[in-house]
KOLTORGU-976119 format. One line per 8 residues: number of its first residue (from 1); their letters; for each residue x negated, z, y negated of C-alpha. Coordinates in nm, 3 decimals, m for minus. Example, Ala and Ser with C-alpha at 12.3 -4.5 7.8 and 13.67 -1.06 7.14 Angstrom:
<atoms>
1) AS) m1.230,0.780,0.450 | m1.367,0.714,0.106;
</atoms>
This chain:
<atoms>
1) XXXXXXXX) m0.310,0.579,2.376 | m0.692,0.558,2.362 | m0.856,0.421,2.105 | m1.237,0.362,2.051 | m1.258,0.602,2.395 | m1.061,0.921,2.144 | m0.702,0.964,2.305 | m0.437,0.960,2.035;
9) XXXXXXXX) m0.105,1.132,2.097 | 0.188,0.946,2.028 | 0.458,1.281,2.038 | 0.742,1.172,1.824 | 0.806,1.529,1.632 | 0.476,1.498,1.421 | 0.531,1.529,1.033 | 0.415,1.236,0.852;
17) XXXXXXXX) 0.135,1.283,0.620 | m0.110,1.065,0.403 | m0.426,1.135,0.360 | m0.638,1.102,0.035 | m1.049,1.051,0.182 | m1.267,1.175,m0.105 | m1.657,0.992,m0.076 | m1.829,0.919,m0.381;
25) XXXXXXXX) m1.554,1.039,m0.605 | m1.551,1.371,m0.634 | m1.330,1.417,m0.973 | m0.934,1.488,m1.025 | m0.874,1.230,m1.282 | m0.934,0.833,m1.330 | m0.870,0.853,m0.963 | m0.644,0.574,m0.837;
33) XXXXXXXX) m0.594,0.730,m0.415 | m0.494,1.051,m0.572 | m0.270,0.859,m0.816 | m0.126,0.716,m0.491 | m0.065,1.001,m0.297 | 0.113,1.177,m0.564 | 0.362,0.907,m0.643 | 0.430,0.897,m0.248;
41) XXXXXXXX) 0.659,1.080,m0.120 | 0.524,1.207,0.193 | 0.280,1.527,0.147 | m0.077,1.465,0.139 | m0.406,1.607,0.272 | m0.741,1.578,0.124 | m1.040,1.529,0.322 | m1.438,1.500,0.252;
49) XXXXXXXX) m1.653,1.455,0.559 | m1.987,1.557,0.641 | m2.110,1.298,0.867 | m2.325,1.412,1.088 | m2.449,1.067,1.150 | m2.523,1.049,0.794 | m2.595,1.329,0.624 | m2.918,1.315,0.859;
57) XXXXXXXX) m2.995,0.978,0.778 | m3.348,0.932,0.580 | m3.185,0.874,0.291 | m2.985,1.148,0.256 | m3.118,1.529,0.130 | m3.023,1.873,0.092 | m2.965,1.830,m0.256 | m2.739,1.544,m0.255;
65) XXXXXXXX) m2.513,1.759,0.020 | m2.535,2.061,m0.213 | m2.441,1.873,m0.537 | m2.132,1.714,m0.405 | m2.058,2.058,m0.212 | m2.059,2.264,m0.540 | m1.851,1.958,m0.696 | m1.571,2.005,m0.433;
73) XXXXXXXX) m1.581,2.351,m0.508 | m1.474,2.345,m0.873 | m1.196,2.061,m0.815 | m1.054,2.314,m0.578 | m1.013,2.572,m0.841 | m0.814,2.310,m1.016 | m0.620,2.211,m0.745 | m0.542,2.522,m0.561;
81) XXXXXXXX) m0.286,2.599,m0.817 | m0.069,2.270,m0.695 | m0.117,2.413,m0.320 | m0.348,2.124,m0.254 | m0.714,2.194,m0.090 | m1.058,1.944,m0.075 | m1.091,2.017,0.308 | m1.444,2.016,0.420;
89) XXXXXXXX) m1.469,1.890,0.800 | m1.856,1.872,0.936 | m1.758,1.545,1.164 | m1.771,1.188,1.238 | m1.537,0.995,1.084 | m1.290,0.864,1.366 | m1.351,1.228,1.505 | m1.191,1.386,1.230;
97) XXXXXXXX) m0.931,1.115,1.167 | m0.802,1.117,1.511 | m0.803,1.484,1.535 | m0.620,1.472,1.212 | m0.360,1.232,1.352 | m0.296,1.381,1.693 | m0.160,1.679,1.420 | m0.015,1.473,1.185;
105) XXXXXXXX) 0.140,1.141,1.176 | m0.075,0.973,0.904 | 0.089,0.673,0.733 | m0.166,0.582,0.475 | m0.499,0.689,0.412 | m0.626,0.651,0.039 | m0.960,0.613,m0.082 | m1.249,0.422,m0.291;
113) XXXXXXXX) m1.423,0.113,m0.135 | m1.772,0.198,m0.084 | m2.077,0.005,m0.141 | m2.293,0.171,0.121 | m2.586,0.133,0.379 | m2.561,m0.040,0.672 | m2.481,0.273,0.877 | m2.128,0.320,0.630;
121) XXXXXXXX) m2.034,m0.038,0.670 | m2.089,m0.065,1.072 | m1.892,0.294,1.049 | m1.582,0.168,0.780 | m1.558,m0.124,1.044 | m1.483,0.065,1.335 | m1.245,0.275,1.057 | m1.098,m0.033,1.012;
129) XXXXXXXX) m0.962,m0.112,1.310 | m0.907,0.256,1.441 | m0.659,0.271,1.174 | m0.513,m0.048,1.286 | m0.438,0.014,1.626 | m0.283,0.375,1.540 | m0.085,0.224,1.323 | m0.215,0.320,0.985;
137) XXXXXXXX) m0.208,0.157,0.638 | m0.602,0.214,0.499 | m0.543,0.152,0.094 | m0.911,0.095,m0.006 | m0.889,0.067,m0.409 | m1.179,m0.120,m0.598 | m1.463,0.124,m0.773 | m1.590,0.112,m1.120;
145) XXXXXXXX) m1.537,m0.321,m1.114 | m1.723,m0.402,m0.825 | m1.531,m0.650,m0.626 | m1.597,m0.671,m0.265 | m1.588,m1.029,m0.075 | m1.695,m1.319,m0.379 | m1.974,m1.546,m0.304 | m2.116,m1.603,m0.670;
153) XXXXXXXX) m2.153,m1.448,m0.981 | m1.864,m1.656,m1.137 | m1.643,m1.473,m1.406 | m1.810,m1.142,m1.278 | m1.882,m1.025,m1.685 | m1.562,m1.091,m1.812 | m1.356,m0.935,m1.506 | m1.618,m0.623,m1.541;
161) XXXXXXXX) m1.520,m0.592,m1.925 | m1.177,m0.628,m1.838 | m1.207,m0.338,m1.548 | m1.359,m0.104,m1.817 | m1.114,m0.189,m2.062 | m0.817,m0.094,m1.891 | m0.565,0.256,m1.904 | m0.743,0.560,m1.754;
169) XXXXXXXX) m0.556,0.657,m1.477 | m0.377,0.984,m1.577 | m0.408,1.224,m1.282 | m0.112,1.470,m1.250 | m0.040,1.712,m0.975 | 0.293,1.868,m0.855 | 0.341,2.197,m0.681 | 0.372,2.182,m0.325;
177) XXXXXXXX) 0.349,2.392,m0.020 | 0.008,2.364,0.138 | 0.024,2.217,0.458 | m0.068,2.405,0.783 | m0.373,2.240,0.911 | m0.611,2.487,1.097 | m0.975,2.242,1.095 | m1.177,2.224,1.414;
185) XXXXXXXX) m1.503,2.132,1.218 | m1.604,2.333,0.994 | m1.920,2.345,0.817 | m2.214,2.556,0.993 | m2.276,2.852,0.888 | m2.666,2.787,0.825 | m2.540,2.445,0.682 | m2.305,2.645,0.439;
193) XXXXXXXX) m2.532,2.922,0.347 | m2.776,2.599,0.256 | m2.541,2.452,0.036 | m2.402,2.746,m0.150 | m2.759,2.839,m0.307 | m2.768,2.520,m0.592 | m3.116,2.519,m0.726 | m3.098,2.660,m1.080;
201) XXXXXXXX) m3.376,2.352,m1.164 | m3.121,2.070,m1.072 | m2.834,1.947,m1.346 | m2.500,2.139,m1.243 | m2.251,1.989,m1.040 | m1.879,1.935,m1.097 | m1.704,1.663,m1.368 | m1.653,1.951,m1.638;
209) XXXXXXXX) m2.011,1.955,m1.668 | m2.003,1.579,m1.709 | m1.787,1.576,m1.991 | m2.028,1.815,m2.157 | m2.360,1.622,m2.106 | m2.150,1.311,m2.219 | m2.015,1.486,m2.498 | m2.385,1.629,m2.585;
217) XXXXXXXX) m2.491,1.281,m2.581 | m2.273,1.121,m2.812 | m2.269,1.408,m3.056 | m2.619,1.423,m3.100 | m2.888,1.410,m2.834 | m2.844,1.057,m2.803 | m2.976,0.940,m3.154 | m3.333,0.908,m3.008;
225) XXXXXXXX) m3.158,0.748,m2.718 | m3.352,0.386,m2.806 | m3.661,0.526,m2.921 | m3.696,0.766,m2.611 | m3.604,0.598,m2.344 | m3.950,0.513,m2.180 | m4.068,0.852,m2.329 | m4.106,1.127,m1.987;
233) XXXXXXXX) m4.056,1.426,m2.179 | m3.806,1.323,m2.428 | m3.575,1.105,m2.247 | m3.452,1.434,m2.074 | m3.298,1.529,m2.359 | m3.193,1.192,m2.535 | m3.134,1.007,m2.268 | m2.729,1.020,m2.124;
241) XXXXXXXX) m2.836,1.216,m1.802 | m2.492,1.173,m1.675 | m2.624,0.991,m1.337 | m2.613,1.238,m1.096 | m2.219,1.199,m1.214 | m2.163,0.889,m1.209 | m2.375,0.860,m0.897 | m2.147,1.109,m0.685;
249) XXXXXXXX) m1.812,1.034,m0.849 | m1.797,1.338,m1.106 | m1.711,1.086,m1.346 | m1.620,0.731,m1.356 | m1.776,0.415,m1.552 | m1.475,0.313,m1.703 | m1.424,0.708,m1.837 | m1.755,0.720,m1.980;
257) XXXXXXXX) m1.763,0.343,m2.089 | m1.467,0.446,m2.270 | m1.581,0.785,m2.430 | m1.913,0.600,m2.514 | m1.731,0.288,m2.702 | m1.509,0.498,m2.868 | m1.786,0.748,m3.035 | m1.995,0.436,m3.149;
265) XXXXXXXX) m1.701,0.346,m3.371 | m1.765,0.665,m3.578 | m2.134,0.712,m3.458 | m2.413,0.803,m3.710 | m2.610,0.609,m3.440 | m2.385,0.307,m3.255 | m2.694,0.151,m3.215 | m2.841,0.383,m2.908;
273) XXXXXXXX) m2.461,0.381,m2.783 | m2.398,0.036,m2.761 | m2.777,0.058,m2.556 | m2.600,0.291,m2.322 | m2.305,0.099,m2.264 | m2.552,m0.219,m2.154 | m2.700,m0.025,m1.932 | m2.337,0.110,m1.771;
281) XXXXXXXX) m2.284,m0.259,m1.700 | m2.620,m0.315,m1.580 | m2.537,m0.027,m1.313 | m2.257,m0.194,m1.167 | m2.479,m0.511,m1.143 | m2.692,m0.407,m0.953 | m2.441,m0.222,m0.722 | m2.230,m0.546,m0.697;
289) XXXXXXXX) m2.555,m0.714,m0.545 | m2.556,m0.461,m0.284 | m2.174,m0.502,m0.239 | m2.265,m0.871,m0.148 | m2.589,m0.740,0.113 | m2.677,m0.414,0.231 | m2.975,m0.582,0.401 | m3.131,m0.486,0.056;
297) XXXXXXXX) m3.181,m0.154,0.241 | m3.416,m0.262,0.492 | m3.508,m0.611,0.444 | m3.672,m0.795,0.150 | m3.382,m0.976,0.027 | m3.621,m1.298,m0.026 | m3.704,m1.323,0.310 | m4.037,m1.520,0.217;
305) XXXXXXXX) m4.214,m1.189,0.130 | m4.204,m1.046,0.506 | m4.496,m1.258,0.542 | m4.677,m1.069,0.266 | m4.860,m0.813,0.470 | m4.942,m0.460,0.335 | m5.219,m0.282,0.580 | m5.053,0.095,0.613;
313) XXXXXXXX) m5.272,0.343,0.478 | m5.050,0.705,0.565 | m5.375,0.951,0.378 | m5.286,0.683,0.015 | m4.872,0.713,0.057 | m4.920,1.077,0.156 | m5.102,1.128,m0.175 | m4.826,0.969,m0.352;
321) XXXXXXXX) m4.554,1.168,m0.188 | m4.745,1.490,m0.264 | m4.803,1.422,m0.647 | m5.196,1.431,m0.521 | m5.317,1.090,m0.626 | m5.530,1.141,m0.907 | m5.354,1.026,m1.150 | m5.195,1.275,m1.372;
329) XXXXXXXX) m4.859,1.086,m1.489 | m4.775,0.972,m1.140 | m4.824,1.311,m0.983 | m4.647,1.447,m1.303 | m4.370,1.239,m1.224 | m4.372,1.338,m0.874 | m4.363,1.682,m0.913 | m4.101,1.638,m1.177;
337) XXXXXXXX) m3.859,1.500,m0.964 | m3.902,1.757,m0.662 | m3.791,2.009,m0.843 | m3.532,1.906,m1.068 | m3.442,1.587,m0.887 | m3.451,1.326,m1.224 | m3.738,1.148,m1.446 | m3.618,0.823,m1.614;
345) XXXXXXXX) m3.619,0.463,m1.538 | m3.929,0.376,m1.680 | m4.102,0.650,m1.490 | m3.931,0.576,m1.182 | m4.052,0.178,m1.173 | m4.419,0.287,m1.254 | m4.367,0.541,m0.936 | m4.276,0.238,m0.748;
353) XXXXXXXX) m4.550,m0.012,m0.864 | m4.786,0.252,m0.868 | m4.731,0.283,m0.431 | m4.678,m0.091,m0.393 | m4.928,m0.213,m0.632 | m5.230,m0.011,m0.660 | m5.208,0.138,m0.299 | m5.083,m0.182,m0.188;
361) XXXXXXXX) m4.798,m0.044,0.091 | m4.473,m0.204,0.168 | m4.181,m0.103,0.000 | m4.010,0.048,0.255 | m4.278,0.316,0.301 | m4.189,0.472,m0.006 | m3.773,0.398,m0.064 | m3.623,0.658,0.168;
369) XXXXXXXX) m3.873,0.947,0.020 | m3.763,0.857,m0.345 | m3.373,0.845,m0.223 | m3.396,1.221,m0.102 | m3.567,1.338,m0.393 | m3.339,1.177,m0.652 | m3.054,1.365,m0.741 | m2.888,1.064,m0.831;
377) XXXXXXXX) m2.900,0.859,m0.553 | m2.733,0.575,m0.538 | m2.763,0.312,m0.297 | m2.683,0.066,m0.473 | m2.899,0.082,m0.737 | m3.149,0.218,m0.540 | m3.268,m0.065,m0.325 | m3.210,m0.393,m0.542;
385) XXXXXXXX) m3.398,m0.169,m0.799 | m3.687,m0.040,m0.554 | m3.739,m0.411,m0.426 | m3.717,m0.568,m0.812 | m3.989,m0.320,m0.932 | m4.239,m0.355,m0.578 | m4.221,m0.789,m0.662 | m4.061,m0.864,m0.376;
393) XXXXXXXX) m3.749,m1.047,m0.472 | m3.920,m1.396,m0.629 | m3.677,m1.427,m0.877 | m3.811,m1.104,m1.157 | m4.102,m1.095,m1.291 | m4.384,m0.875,m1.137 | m4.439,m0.612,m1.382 | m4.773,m0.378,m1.242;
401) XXXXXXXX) m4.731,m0.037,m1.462 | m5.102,0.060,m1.462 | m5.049,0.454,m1.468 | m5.282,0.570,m1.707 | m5.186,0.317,m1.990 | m4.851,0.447,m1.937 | m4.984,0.814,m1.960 | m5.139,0.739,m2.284;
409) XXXXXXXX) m4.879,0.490,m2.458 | m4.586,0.742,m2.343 | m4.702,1.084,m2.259 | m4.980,1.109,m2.532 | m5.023,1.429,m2.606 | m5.017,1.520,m2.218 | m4.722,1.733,m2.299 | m4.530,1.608,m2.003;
417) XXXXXXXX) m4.870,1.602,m1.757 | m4.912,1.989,m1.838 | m4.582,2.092,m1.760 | m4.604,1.955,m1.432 | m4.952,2.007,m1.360 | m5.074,2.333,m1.419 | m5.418,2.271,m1.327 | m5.490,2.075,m1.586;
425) XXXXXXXX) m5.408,2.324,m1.834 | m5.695,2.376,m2.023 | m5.736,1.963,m2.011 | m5.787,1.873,m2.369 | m5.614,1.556,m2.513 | m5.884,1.322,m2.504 | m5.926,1.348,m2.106 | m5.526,1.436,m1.976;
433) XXXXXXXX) m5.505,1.064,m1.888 | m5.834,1.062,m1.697 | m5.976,1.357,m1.609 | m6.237,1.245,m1.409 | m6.384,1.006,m1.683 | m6.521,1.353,m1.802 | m6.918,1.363,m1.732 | m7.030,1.701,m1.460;
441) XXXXXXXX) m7.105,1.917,m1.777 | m6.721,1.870,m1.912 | m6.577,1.910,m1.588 | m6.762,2.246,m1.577 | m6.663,2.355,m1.895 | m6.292,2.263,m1.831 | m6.258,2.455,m1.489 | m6.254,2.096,m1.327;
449) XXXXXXXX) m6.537,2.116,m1.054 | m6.607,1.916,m0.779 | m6.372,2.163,m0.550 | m6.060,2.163,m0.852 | m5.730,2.176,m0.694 | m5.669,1.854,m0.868 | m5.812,1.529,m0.684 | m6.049,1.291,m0.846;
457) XXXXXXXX) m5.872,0.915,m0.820 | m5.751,0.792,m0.453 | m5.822,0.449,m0.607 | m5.986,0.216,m0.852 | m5.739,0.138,m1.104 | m5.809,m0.161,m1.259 | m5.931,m0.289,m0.919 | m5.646,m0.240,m0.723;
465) XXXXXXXX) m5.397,m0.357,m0.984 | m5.575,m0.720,m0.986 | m5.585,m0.751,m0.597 | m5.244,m0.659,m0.607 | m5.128,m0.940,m0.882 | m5.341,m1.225,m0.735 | m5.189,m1.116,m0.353 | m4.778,m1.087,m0.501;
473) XXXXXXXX) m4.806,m1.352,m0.777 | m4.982,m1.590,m0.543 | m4.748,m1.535,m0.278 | m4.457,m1.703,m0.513 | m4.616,m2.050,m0.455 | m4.490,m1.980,m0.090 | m4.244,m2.234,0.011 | m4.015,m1.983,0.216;
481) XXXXXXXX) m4.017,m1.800,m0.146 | m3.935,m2.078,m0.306 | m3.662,m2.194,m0.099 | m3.538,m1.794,m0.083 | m3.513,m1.807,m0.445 | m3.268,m2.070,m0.454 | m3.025,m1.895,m0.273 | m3.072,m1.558,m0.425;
489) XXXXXXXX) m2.990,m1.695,m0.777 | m2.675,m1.879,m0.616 | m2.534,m1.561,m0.476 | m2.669,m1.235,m0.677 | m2.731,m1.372,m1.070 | m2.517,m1.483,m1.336 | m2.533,m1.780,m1.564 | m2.785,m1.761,m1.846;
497) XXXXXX) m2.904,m1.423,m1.706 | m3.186,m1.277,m1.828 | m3.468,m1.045,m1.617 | m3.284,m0.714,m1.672 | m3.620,m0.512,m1.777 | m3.711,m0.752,m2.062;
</atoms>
């Protein structure tokens, strides 16, 4: 039988397997397709693919691969035990699956409904009905309370508190003889040897380690939780900093909704706790949007604002890539995040406004770039968030973060700036926000001349930041917008909702 052009053999003396399909789950417990392949009775494989289709996508880095490589590596040391094995196959998806079943007669697969990109929805179609046509059962079970397929906002809060609320599922494992499965794609050896070295900057992979930044968090660092969170410098200790976890599955929301709510009952601090907790549920918010439309990816979601036009400037977005702008926070905060792949939220919106705002470039110039480089990455979050903070969506309020007010209300001192920019070492306090205010003589006397390694402004502040709010805010009066807006509010917000930054 052919199916989707891959011949699948139908030879009656195949064993009959399930499979469990690992994605952005990469944890042994709170895991409901383990859970179901254990209570099976048929034996069970587990797979995680490396797409080739997607794992070169712009979205997608190095980093991201290597985190959730190193995470499969220390569930396998759990697992191994049990006879059971995460294995790795470098291939499509219906590649692998057919190859799979032409050795194996697979009965169910098992896995997490995914709230991807376009490119993982056109792909978990075609799944869809490869599966059907070899006769397999696909269990898809529902992640961390988004629910696929509603049309409104209705009863969302109240289903996503009763989601959190619920058991933990209780992963157990039984001993079994590992099945004989030789695979025909592994990873490549230059792809491996990529993986294996985990830069020593980045937060370390695997769901022990988030347990213990969890743990950390409630114990202690997150006290200043509140009062940090907007802070550069600080918020990397008091904030959470369990994202990259949640983000690739390490940990679920319900398990640390759960640890969370029951700390705060005998917190010294409930206060920042119960602040973290909002913020769990505004997560899934914003991924249920992009449950609802993927377009978010690539499209402005109010489709009013593709008339807005943004002249490209590549030598101003370049700049802002390179953490060579001018400004010290924003190339602070650039640097940051290449090489240790997080800054927080606060930094991450004025990142955003700073490329749509004061260089005045569409969104989309900028959204893949910040995907690779956050170690966190999550789709979801990523693009509802990315269009929200550029003013694009007509239905949030256009916040313009003018950099070097947030340099001097958040990073004072210029702590944070001199960590990440070296060459403004010997910058004293009074000019780490704006260096180049300094007259010839100071520039001289600090070691920044004309020819300094670090760049005078690429633009004029206060200039570009009005242009930009008289060309968005303006644009709202636009009767596409206007119309847009209406059905945006129908579909993606809930009653009495409030702007989620205020």
């Amino acid at each position: 039988m052919e199916v989707n052009g891959i011949q699948i053999d139908h030879q009656t003396d195949r064993r009959e397997i399930n499979l469990v399909w690992l994605k952005r789950d990469i944890r042994t417990q709170d895991h409901l397709p383990l859970q179901f392949a254990e209570r099976n009775s048929l034996p069970y494989l587990i797979v995680f693919l490396l797409e080739p289709s997607i794992i070169s996508y712009p979205d997608t880095s190095l980093r991201h691969l290597q985190f959730q490589y190193h995470s499969i590596l220390q569930i396998n040391k759990k697992i191994g035990k049990y006879g059971l094995e995460i294995v790795i196959m470098h291939a499509e998806a219906i590649e692998a699956f057919s190859f799979i079943h032409s050795q194996y007669q697979i009965r169910n697969v098992f896995s997490y409904q995914e709230s991807g990109i376009g490119l993982t929805y056109q792909r978990d179609k075609k799944l869809s009905a490869f599966f059907r046509k070899a006769g397999i059962q696909w269990h898809q079970s529902q992640r961390d309370g988004i629910v696929r397929g509603i049309r409104d906002r209705a009863g969302w809060d109240e289903a996503w508190y009763r989601t959190m609320e619920a058991p933990l599922v209780v992963n157990t494992f039984s001993k079994r003889e590992p099945l004989p499965f030789s695979n025909p794609f592994p990873v490549p050896d230059e792809l491996r040897l990529q993986l294996v070295q985990y830069p020593s900057g980045f937060q370390p992979a695997g769901e022990d380690f988030a347990f213990r930044y969890l743990g950390s968090f409630v114990q202690e660092r997150g006290k200043n939780y509140t009062r940090h969170i907007s802070k550069p410098l600080e918020s990397r200790t008091s904030c959470g900093r369990i994202s990259p976890y949640l983000s690739w599955g390490n940990i679920s929301v319900k398990q640390a909704y759960q640890f969370v709510k029951n700390a705060s009952k005998t917190s010294s601090f409930p206060g920042s706790l119960q602040n973290f907790l909002t913020r769990l549920k505004w997560r899934c918010h914003f991924i249920q949007k992009f449950e609802v439309d993927c377009t978010y990816e690539n499209q402005c979601i109010n489709a009013g604002y593709e008339l807005l036009e943004h002249p490209s400037k590549p030598e101003l977005i370049e700049a802002w890539k390179q953490g060579s702008t001018g400004f010290p926070l924003v190339d602070a905060c650039m640097r940051c995040l290449e090489a240790t792949g997080w800054i927080n939220f606060r930094m991450r919106a004025m990142l955003v406004s700073f490329l749509c705002h004061h260089l005045y470039q569409d969104w989309r110039e900028g959204s893949y770039h910040l995907a690779r480089l956050f170690l966190d990455y999550e789709p979801g979050i990523h693009f509802p968030q990315f269009q929200m903070q550029a003013g694009v969506t007509g239905i949030n309020t256009v916040r313009i973060y003018n950099p070097v007010k947030q340099s001097q209300d958040h990073d004072p001192k210029g702590i944070f700036i001199k960590t990440w920019l070296p060459e403004l070492q010997d910058i004293p306090e009074q000019f780490i926000h704006e260096p180049y205010a300094m007259t010839a003589m100071e520039r001289q006397l600090y070691g920044l001349s004309e020819n300094s390694a670090y760049p005078p402004p690429i633009v004029d502040v206060e200039a570009a930041g009005r242009y930009a709010r008289d060309k968005i805010w303006g644009h709202r009066k636009n009767a596409w917008v206007i119309k847009e807006n209406k059905r945006i509010l129908a579909i993606h917000t809930r009653r009495g909702e409030m702007d989620p930054q205020s």
